[in-house]
ZADO-1210 file (C-alpha; in nm, 4 decimals, padded with zeros to 6 digits):
<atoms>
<atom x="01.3210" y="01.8279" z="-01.3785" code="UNK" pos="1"/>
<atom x="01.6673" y="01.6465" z="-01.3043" code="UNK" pos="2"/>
<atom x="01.8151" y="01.4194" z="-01.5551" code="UNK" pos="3"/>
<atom x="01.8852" y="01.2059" z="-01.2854" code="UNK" pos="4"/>
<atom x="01.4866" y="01.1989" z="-01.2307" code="UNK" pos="5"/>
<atom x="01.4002" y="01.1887" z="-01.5639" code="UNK" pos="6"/>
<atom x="01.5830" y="00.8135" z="-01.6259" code="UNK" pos="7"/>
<atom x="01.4132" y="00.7103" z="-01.2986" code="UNK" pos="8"/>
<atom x="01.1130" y="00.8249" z="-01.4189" code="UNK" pos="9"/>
<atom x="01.1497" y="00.6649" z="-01.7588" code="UNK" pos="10"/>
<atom x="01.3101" y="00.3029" z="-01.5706" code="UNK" pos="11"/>
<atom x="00.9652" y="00.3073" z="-01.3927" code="UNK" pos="12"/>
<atom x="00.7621" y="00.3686" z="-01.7021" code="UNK" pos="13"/>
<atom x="00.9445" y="00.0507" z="-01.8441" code="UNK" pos="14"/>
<atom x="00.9207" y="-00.1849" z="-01.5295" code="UNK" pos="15"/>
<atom x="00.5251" y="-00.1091" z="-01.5022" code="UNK" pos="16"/>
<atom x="00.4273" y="-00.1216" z="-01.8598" code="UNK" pos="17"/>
<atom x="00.2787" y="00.1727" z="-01.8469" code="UNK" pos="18"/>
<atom x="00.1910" y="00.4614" z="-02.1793" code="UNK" pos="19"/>
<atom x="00.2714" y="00.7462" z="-02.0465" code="UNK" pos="20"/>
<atom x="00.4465" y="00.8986" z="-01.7190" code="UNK" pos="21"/>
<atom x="00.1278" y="01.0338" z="-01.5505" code="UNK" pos="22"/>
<atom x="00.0054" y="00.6424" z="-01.5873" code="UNK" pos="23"/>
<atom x="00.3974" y="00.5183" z="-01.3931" code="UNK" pos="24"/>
<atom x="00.3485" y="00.8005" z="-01.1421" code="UNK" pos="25"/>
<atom x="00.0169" y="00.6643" z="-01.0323" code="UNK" pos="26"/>
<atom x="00.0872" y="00.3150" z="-01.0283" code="UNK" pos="27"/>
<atom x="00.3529" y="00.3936" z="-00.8551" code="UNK" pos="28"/>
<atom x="00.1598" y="00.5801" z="-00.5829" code="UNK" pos="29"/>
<atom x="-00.0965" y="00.3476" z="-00.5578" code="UNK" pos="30"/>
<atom x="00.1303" y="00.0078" z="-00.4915" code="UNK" pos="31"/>
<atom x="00.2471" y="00.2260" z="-00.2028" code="UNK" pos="32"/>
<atom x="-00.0780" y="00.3372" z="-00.0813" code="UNK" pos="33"/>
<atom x="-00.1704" y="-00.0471" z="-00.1136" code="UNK" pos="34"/>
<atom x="00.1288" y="-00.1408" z="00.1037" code="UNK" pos="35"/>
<atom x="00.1370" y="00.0859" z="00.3422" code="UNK" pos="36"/>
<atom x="-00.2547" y="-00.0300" z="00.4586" code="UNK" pos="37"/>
<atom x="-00.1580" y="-00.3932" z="00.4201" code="UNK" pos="38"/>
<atom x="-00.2738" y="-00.5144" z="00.7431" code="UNK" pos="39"/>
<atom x="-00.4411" y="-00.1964" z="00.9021" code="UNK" pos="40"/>
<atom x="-00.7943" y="-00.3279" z="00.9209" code="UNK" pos="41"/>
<atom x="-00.7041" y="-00.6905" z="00.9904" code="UNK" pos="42"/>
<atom x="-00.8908" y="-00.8620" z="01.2598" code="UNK" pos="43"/>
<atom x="-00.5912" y="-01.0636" z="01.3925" code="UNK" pos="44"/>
<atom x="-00.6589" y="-01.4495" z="01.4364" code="UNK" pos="45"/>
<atom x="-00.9335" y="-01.5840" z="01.3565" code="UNK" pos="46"/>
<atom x="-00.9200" y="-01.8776" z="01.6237" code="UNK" pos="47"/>
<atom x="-01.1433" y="-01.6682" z="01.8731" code="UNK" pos="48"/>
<atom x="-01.2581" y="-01.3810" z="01.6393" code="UNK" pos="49"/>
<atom x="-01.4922" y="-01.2265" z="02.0194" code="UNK" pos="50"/>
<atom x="-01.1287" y="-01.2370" z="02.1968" code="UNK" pos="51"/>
<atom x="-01.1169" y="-00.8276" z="02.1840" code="UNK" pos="52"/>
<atom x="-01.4915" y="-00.7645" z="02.2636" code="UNK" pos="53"/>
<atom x="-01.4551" y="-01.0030" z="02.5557" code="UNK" pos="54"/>
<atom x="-01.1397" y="-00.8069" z="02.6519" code="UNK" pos="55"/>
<atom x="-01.2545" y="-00.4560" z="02.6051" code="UNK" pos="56"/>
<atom x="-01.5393" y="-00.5614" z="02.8046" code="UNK" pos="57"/>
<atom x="-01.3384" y="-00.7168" z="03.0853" code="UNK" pos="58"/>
<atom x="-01.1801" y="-00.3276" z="03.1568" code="UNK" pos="59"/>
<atom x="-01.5129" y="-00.1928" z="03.2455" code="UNK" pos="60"/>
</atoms>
């Protein structure tokens, strides 16, 4: 491993409280997993929540 990584590595273990590096590595990993789904199931607005059936019904 790269010094350079190490201090990363030990600047992350810091700024997430965590015990060990395995435990920083994960949170790490899982606040991006988190983020990058933010928004991938949502159902858009809620005002007319039938809006999509209605349209995907319309095409046929």
């Amino acid at each position: 491993m790269q010094d350079e990584t190490l201090e990363l590595l030990k600047k992350i273990k810091e700024e997430t409280n965590s015990g060990s590096y395995d435990e920083a590595i994960k949170k790490m990993v899982l606040s991006r997993v988190q983020e990058s789904f933010a928004g991938y199931l949502s159902t858009g607005s809620l005002k007319d929540p039938y809006k999509r059936v209605r349209e995907k019904r319309d095409r046929f």
